[in-house]
Each structure stands twice: as C-alpha cells, then as structure tokens.
C-alpha positions as CSV (number, residue, x, y, z in Angstrom):
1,X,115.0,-49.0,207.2
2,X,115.3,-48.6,210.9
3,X,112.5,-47.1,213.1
4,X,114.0,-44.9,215.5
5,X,112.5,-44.2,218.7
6,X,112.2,-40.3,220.3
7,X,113.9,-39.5,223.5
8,X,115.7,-37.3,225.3
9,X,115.0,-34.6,222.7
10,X,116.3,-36.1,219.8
11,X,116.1,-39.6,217.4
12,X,117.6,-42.5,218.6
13,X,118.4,-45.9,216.4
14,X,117.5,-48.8,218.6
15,X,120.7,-51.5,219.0
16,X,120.6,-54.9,217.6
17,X,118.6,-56.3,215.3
18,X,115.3,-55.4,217.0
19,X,111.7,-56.7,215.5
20,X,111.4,-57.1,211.6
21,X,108.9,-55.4,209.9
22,X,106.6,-56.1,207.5
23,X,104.2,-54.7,205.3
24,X,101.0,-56.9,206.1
25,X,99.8,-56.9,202.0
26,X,102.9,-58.1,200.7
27,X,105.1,-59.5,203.1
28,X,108.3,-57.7,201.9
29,X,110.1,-56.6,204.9
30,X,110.2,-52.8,205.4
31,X,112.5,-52.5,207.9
32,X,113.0,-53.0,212.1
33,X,112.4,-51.6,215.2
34,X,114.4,-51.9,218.3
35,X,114.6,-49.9,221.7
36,X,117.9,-51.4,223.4
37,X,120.3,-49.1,224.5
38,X,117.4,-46.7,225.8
39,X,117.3,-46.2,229.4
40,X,113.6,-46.1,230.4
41,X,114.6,-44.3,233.7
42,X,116.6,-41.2,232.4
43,X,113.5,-41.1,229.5
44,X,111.1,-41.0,232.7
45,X,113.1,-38.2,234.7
46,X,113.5,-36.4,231.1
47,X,109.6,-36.1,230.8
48,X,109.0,-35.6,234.7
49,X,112.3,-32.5,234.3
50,X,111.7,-31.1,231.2
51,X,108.6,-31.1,229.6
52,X,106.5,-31.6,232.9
53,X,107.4,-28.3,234.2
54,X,106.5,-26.4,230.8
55,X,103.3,-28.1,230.4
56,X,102.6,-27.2,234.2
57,X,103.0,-23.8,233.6
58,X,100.4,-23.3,230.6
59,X,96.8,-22.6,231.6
60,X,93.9,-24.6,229.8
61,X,93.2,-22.0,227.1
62,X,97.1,-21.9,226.2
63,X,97.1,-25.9,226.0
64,X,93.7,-26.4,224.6
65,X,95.3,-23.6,222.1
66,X,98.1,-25.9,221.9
67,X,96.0,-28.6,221.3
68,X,93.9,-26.9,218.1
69,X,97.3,-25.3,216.6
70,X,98.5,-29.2,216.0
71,X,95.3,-30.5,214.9
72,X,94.9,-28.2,212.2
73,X,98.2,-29.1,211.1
74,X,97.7,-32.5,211.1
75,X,94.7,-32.5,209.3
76,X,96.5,-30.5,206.9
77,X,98.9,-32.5,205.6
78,X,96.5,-35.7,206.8
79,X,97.3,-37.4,203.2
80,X,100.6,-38.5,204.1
81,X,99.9,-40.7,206.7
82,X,97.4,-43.0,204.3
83,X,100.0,-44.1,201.9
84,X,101.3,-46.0,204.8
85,X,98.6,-46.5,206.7
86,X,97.6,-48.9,203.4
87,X,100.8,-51.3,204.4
88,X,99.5,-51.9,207.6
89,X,96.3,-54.3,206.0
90,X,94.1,-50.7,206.6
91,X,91.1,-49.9,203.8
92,X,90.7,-46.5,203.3
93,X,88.2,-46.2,205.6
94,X,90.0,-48.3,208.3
95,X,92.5,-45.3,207.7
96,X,90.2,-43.1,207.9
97,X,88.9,-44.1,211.2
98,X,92.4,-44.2,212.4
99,X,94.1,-41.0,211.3
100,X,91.3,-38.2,211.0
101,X,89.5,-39.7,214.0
102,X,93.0,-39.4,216.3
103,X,93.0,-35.8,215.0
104,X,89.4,-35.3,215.9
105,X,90.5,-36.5,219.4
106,X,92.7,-33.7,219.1
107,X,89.9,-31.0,218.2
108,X,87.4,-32.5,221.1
109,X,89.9,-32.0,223.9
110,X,90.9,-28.7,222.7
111,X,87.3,-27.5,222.8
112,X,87.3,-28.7,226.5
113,X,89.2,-25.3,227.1
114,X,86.0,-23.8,227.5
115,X,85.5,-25.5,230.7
116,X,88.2,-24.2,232.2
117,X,89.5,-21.2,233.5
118,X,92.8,-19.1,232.1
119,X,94.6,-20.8,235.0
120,X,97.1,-24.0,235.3
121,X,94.8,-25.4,237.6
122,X,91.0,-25.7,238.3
123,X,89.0,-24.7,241.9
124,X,86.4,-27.8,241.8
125,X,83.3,-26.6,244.0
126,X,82.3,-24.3,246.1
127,X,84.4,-24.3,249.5
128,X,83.1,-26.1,252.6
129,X,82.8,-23.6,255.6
130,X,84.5,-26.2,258.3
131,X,84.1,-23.5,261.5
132,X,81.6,-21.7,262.4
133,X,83.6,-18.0,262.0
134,X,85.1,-19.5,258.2
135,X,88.5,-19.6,259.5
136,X,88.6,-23.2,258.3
137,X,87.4,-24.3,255.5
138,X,88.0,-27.5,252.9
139,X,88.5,-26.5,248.9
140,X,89.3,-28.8,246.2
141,X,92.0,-27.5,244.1
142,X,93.0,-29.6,240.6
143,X,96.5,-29.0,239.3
144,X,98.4,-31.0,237.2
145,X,100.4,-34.4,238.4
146,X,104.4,-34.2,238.5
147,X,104.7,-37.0,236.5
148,X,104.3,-38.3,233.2
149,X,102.0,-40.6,231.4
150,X,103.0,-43.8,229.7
151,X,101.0,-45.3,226.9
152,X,101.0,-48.5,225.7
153,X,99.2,-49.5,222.9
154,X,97.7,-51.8,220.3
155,X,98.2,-52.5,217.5
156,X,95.1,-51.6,215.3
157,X,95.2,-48.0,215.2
158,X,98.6,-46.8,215.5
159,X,97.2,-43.2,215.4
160,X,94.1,-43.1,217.1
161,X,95.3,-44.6,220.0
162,X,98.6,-42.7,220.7
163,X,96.0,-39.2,220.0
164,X,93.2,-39.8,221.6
165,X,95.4,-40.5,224.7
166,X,98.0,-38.1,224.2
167,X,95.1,-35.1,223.8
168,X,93.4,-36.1,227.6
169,X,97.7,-35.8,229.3
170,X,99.0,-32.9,227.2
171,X,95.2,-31.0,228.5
172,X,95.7,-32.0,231.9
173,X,99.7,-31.0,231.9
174,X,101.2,-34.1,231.8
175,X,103.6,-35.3,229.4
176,X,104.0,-38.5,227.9
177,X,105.7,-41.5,226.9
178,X,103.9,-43.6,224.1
179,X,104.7,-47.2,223.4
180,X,102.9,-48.4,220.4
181,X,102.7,-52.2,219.6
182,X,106.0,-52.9,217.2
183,X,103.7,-54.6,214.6
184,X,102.5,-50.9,213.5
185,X,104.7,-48.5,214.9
186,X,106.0,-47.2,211.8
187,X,102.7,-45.3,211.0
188,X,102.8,-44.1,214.8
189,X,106.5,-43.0,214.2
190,X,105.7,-41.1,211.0
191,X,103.3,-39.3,212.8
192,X,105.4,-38.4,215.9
193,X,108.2,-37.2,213.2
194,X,105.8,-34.7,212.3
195,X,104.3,-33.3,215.8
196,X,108.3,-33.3,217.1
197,X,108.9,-31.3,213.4
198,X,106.0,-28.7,213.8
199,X,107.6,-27.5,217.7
200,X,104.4,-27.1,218.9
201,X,104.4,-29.3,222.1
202,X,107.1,-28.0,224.7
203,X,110.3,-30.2,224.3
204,X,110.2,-33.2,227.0
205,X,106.3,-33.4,226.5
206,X,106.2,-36.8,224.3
207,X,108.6,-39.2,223.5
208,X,108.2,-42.4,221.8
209,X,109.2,-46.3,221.7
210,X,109.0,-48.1,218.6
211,X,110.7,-51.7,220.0
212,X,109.9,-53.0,223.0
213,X,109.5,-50.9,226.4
214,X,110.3,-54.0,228.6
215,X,111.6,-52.6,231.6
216,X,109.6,-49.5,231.8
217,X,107.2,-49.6,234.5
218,X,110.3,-50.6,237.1
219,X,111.1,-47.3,237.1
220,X,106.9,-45.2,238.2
221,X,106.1,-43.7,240.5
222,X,103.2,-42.4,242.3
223,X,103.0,-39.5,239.9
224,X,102.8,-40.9,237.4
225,X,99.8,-42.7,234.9
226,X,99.8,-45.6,232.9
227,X,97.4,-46.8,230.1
228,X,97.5,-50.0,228.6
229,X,94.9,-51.2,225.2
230,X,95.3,-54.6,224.5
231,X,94.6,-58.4,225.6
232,X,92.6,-58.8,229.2
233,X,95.3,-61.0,229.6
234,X,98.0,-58.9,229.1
235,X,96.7,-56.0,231.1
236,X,96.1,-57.9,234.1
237,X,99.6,-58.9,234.3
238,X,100.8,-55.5,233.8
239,X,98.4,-54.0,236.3
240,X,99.8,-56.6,239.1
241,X,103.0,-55.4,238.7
242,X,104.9,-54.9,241.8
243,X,106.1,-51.2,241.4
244,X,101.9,-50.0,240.4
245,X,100.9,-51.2,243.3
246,X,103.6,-50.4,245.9
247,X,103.5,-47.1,244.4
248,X,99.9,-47.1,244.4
249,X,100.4,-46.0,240.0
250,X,96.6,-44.6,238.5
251,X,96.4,-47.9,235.9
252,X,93.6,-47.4,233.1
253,X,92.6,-50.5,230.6
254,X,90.9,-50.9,227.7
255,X,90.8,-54.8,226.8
256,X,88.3,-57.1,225.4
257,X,85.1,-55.9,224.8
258,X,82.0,-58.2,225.1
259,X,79.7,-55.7,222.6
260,X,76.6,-58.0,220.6
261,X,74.2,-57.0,218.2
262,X,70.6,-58.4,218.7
263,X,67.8,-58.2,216.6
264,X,63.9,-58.6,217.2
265,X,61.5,-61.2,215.9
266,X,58.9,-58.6,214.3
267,X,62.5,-57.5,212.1
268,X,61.3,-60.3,209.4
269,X,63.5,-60.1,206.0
270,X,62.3,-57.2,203.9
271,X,61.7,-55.0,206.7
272,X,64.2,-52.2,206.7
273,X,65.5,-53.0,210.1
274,X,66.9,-56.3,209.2
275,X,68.4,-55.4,205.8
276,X,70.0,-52.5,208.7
277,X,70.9,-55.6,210.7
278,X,72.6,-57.5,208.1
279,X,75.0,-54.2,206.8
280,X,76.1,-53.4,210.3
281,X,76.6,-56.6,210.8
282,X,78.9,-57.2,208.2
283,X,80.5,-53.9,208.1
284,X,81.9,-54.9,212.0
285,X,82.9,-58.1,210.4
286,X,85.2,-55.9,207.9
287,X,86.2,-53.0,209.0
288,X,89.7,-53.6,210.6
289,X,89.5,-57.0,209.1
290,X,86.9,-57.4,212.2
291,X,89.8,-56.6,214.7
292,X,88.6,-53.1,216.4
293,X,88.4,-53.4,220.2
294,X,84.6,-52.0,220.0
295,X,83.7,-54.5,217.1
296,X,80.7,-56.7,218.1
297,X,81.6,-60.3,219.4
298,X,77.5,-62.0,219.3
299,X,75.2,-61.8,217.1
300,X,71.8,-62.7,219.2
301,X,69.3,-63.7,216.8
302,X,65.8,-65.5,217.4
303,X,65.3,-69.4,216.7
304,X,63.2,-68.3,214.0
305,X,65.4,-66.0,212.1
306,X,68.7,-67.6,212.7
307,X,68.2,-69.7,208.6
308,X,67.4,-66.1,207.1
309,X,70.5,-64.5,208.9
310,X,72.5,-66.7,208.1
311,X,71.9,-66.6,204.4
312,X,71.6,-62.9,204.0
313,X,75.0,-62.4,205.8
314,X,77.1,-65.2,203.8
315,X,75.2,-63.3,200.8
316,X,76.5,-60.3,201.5
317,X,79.8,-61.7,202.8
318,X,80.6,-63.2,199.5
319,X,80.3,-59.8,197.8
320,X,83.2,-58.5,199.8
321,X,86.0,-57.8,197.8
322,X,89.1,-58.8,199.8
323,X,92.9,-57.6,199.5
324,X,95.4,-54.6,198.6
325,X,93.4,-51.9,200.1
326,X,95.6,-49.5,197.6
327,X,93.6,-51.3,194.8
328,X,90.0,-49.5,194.1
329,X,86.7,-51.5,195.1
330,X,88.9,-53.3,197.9
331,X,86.4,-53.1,201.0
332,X,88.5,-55.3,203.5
333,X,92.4,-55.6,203.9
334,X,94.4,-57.7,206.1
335,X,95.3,-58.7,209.4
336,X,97.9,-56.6,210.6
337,X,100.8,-59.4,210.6
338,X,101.5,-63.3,210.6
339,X,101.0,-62.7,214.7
340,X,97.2,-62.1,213.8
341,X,97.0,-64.9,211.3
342,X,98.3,-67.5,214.1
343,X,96.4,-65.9,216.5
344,X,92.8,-65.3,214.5
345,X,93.3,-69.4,213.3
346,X,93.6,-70.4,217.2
347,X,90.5,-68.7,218.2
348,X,88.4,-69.9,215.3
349,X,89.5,-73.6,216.2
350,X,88.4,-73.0,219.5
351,X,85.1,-71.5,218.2
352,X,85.1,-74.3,215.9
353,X,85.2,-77.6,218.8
354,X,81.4,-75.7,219.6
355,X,79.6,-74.0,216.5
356,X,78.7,-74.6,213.1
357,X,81.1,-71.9,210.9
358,X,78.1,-70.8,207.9
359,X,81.0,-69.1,205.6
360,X,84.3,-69.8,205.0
361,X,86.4,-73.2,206.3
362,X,89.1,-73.6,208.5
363,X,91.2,-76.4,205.9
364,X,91.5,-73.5,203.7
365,X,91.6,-70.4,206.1
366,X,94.9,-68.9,204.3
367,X,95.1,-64.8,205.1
368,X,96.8,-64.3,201.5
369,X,97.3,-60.9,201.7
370,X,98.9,-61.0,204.8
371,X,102.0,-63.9,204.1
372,X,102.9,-61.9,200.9
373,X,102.7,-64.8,198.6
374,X,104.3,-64.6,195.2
375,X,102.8,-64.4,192.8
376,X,104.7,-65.5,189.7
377,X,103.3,-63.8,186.0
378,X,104.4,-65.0,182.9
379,X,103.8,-62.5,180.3
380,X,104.2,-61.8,176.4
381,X,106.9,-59.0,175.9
382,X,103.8,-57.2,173.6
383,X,101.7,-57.1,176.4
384,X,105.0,-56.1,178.9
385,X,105.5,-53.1,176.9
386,X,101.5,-52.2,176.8
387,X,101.7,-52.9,180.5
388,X,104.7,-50.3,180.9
389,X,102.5,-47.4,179.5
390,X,100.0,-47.3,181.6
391,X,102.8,-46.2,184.6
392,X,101.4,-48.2,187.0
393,X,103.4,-50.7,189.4
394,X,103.2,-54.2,190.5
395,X,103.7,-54.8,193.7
396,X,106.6,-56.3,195.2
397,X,105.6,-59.8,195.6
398,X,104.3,-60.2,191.5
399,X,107.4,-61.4,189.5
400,X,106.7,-61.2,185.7
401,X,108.6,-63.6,183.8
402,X,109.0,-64.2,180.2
403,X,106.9,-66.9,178.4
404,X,107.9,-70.4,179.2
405,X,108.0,-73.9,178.1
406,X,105.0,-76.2,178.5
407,X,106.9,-78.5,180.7
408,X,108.3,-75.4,182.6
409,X,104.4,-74.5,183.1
410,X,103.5,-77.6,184.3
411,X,106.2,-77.2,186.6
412,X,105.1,-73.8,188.4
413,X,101.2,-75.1,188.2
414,X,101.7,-78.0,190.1
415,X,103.7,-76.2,193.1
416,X,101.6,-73.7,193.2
417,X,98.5,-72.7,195.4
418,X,96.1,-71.3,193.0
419,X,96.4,-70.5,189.3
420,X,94.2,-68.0,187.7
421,X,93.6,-68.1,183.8
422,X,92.1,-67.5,180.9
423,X,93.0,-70.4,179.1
424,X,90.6,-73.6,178.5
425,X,93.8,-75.7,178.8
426,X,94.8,-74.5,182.0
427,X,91.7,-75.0,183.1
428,X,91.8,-78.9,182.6
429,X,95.0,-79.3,183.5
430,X,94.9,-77.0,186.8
431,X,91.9,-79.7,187.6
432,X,94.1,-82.8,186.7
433,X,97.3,-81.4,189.0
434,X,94.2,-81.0,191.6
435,X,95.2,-76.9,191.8
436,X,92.1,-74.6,192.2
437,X,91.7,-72.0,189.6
438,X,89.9,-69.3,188.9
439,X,88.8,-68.6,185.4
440,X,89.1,-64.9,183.9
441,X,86.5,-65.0,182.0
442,X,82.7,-64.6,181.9
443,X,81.9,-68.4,181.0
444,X,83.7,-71.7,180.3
445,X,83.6,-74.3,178.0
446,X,84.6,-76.8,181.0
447,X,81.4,-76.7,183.0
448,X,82.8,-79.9,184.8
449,X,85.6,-78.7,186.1
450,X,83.4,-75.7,188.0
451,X,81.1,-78.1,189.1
452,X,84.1,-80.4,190.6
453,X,84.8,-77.3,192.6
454,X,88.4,-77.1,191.3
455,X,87.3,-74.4,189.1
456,X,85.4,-70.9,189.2
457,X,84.6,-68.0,187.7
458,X,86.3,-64.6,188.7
459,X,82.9,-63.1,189.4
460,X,82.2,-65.9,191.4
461,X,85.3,-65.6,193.5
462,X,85.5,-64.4,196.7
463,X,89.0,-65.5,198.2
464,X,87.3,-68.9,199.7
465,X,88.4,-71.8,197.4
466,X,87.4,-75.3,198.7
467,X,86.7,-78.0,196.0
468,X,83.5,-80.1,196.7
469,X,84.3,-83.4,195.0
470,X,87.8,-84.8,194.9
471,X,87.4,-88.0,193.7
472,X,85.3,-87.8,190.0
473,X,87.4,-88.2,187.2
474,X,85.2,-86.4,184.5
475,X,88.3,-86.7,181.8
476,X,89.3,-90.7,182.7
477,X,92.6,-91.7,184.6
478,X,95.5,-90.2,183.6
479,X,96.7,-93.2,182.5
480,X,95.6,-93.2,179.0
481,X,99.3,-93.1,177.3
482,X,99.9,-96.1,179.0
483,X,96.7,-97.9,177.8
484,X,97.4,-96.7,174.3
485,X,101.7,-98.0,174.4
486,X,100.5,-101.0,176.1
487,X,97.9,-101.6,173.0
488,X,100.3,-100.7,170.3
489,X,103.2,-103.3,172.0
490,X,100.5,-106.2,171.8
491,X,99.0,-105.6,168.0
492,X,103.2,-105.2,167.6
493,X,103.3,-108.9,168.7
494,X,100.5,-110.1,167.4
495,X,101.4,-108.8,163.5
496,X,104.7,-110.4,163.9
C-alpha cells in the first residue's frame, strides 16, 4: 500500500520506492511512504495563499467553533484509529493516550475561545498614553502571522503530536504543514484522511508529509514557525540551520527530557507510598514500551532502600505480560520498529559499561515482537478444523503446517530460537539441542531440565529466557549409541 502525502489540495503518491513499512508486531511489510516529486516551496506558498488568508479572516469564536465541530467528530468515529494504532507496538492504553488525548488537545484549545474576543485579532493591554494631550499613544495589537506552521514530529504518538500542535496554529490563524516521523505515519495519514474528508478546516489550512521533508526548511521565512519533537541532537541541528536564523524563524523543541522519580526514606515497603512508588514506576517503564518523551529517566532511591526496590520492581516486572497488544491481558507492546531495537540495544550497552542491569540481560535482549519472527505451528488437521470455528485469525507471521516426521522435527527444533510444548519429549530433546523451551503446562515430569534453565513453565515465563547452567549433562553424553555399537562389535569378536 502506498501512503500518500496531502498537498496542494489533493492526495499525492510519493515517487520511488520511498521508506518500507512495517507493522512493528509482526514484521509483515504494510506498505511505503515517499515524498519525492513534492515541491516543499509551492506547498509553503499554497498554505501562506490559500488557507492562510481564510483562517486570518475567522475570529476566535468561529475557529475555536472550528476547533470543537472536528473534535466531536473525531471522537466520534475515535474506534477506527485503534485498529491501527495496534500495528504500531501501541497497548490500548498507549492508544488511548495517543488518539483521545490528541482530540482532547482539540477540546482544550477550542475552549480557549472564551478568552478571546469575536475578532481576528486580540488588543493585549491597556494603551500607554505616550503625550501628555493622548495624541500618541503605544497599543499592542495580536493578529495572526502570514505564514504557516511546519511540524515535525516523532514518532511515538503519531496523533497526539500532529493535534495537540495543529489545535495551538489553526487557533491562532495559522495553517500548517505536518511532517510526522515515516516509522508511524500511516496512523497520522489515516487520521488526516479523515479531517481533509469532514471539510471542516478551510482548504490550504493543513497539508501533510508522510516520507521525508528533507528540503523543507530552505524554503521559511520570517513568517513563518517551526516545531520540531524528537532527539536533542537532532533539533539542534535543525535549529542551526542557515535559513532559521538569517530569517530570524520562531523555532520551538521538545527533546529529551531529564524527568526522575525519587522516593523518601520513611516510604519503607508496606507503606502505601512505596507500593505507589513501585506501580508508577513500572507503569513509565511500560507504557509506550518506556519510550514517551515525558517518561521518567532516574529513579533516586536511598542506600537503604535501593535492595527492596529493586526486588519489588523485578517482581512486578516479571508479571508484565509482553506482546500483540490486539491479544487480551497484553500490558506492554513493542518498540515502534527495528530503528528502536538498534537504537534501545546501543543505549543499554552504554548504560551497561557503568551499572548493574537487576532485570533482564543484554546476551538475550531480542525485541520479539518487533522483528516479526515466525513462528512455525505444526498442527493435527482435528484440531485445524476445531481451530477454524472459533473464527479467529492468526497472525501473519504463524505458519501452521501439517504434522511432520520426527527427523523433520528435529530439524525445525534445532534452528529454531525457542520452542514451546506440551510434550515431555520435547522437553528433553529441546534441552539436548540446547533450545530454550517453555512448557505449556502446569508441571513437569523433567524437573532437571527447569532447573538447567533450558526449560520453564508458561506461568513462569515472562519473555526473558537465559539458561543458568550450560554445561551439566543430567541425561549423559549423547554418545550412548556409540558406546552401545562399539560394545556389541567387541562381544561380536570375542564370541567368534
């Protein structure tokens, strides 16, 4: 599927092949994004032409109107948005946050119209008498800038952060130009599809780039904003670009925030205030997979209280169901993309050369749900066509196969990265191919292989699966076939 981007008044199918897409659960490529062939400056002049003048024209009760009138819609028909919002690694809540809280953006700044006068513009103050008869005087008078606003923004909450920003220009008379990052954009380009399709903005007021907008800020100009959420490092390139400060360009960032959460020495476990502690604590760990640009980065904790912490967090970590936020009792979904993974892997390795990590290791950090692994399923054509009753779907990266061979078995366990069973045979043998596996069942006959490490229960399981002892050999050798031929070969000779 290609993402198209909006400009110019209509839909517009980047050139090339543009940015893959994928969704972050399963891996499957849903499509591309790609911006070439727009020209930045006629989308600029378009904005400054068409939908600046409109917008300039409204007073603050007719945007702020404006403003309501597309909330309401959008919360109306808010359920579309989380079907996809679920393929970007999102929970429900994380969707939540994301689509109902942009709209609430929405619903604030429309309420802001109570501020203002019915007027385009707003008479700040009371006038300064500058001669003694009044004759001169100084006024401030507010009115919207000719230009238009460009957004560019992260990737975490494709919807949020194009509304919230969207709600302070179109209030103000501006129009805009939103760039969201190309991991997400195809939940910010569903919900553009259905502002542009409602016709209640002015035509010109917002257009949108789903690939990249390299290029774009050539063409400001002193009328003009920009915004940029992302990296500190990132925005301070952008902000020392030539054309923002020749042209002296308003620049607004929002990048790497420094946030902690402390707690006393008198908050002692069993006091209410640390159990208080520990959940928030955990649910900024989560939510987002921990990658909100307000989520805590410290946890300040006294010398004395740094053991229980420690345990209580891992304990509640470990109840944390991880994966396909679609699925019910999932509380924490991917990263957004194999950018993150990469990116989330170098930072903890950097973290790592100076701390102790309590939960978790970095030899077996794997983000499963966000490579789209494959899973392969071989299953019993009875239990195929019980399966096919219930109407429910696997997803895309589970391939069922038919029953197969024990060799053929032995095959797919060995190259494989973790096998989950039932089966007390598949236990032993997932620990003698030295594959971790995770036992579907409530107990196991093979108490060994758990203890080895190479083996767990499902209730146990928590997506972290390190064995602790790789070298004890509770079930010999392996090389008991050979013992036994070479034993039969000399009472062969011997009898003759």
């Amino acid at each position: 599927m290609n993402y198209q981007n909006y400009a110019l008044g209509k839909w517009i199918t980047g050139e090339g092949e543009g940015a893959p897409l994928f969704n972050a659960i399963t891996g499957e490529r849903i499509g591309r994004a790609s911006s070439k062939g727009l020209d930045f400056n006629e989308m600029m002049t378009y904005a400054r032409k068409v939908g600046g003048p409109t917008l300039r024209k409204m007073t603050f009760q007719e945007r702020g109107l404006m403003l309501k009138a597309l909330a309401l819609h959008l919360h109306s028909v808010k359920d579309k948005f989380y079907e996809l919002s679920y393929v970007t690694g999102a929970t429900k809540i994380d969707s939540w946050i994301d689509i109902e809280g942009g709209i609430g953006n929405l619903f604030a700044n429309s309420s802001l119209r109570r501020q203002f006068p019915d007027l385009p513009f707003y008479v700040d103050g009371e006038a300064a008498r500058l001669s003694k008869g009044g004759t001169f005087i100084g006024h401030h008078i507010m009115v919207p800038r000719e230009g238009v606003a460009v957004h560019i923004n992260a990737f975490n909450f494709p919807i949020w952060g194009m509304l919230e920003k969207i709600a302070v220009n179109l209030m103000a008379g501006v129009p805009a130009i939103v760039k969201p990052a190309t991991l997400t954009c195809y939940l910010t380009e569903l919900m553009v599809r259905e502002i542009i399709a409602t016709q209640i903005l002015p035509e010109g007021s917002l257009q949108l780039i789903c690939g990249s907008a390299n290029g774009i800020l050539d063409h400001v100009c002193c009328e003009d904003v920009v915004t940029f959420t992302g990296s500190a490092s990132t925005g301070k390139m952008l902000k020392a670009h030539s054309k923002l400060i020749n042209e002296a360009v308003p620049f607004n960032m929002e990048a790497d925030s420094l946030n902690a959460s402390i707690i006393g020495e008198d908050a002692i476990p069993g006091t209410e205030e640390f159990d208080l502690y520990i959940k928030e604590i955990q649910k900024e760990m989560t939510v987002k997979a921990g990658q909100k640009c307000t989520a805590i980065r410290r946890i300040i904790v006294p010398e004395k209280l740094v053991e229980d912490v420690q345990k209580a967090l891992c304990d509640r970590l470990s109840k944390t169901i991880i994966g396909d936020p679609a699925i019910e009792g999932v509380r924490m979904g991917s990263l957004a993309g194999n950018s993150q993974v990469v990116e989330v892997s170098e930072k903890v390795n950097e973290l790592a050369e100076s701390q102790d990590i309590i939960y978790g290791d970095l030899e077996n950090f794997v983000n499963d749900v966000s490579v789209g692994k494959t899973v392969i399923c071989p299953m019993h054509p009875r239990t195929m066509k019980v399966y096919g009753h219930t109407k429910k779907k696997f997803m895309p990266n589970i391939k069922t196969v038919e029953p197969v061979g024990y060799f053929d078995i032995l095959m797919l366990m060995k190259n494989t990265a973790l096998i989950m069973t039932d089966s007390g045979g598949m236990q032993k043998e997932a620990y003698w191919l030295q594959v971790p596996c995770v036992t579907l069942r409530e107990e196991t006959e093979w108490v060994e292989t758990v203890q080895s490490g190479w083996n767990v229960l499902y209730r146990n399981y928590n997506g972290l699966h390190k064995p602790s002892d790789k070298n004890t050999t509770y079930y010999g050798d392996g090389k008991a076939a050979e013992r036994i031929v070479r034993t039969l070969i000399t009472n062969i000779q011997v009898n003759k």
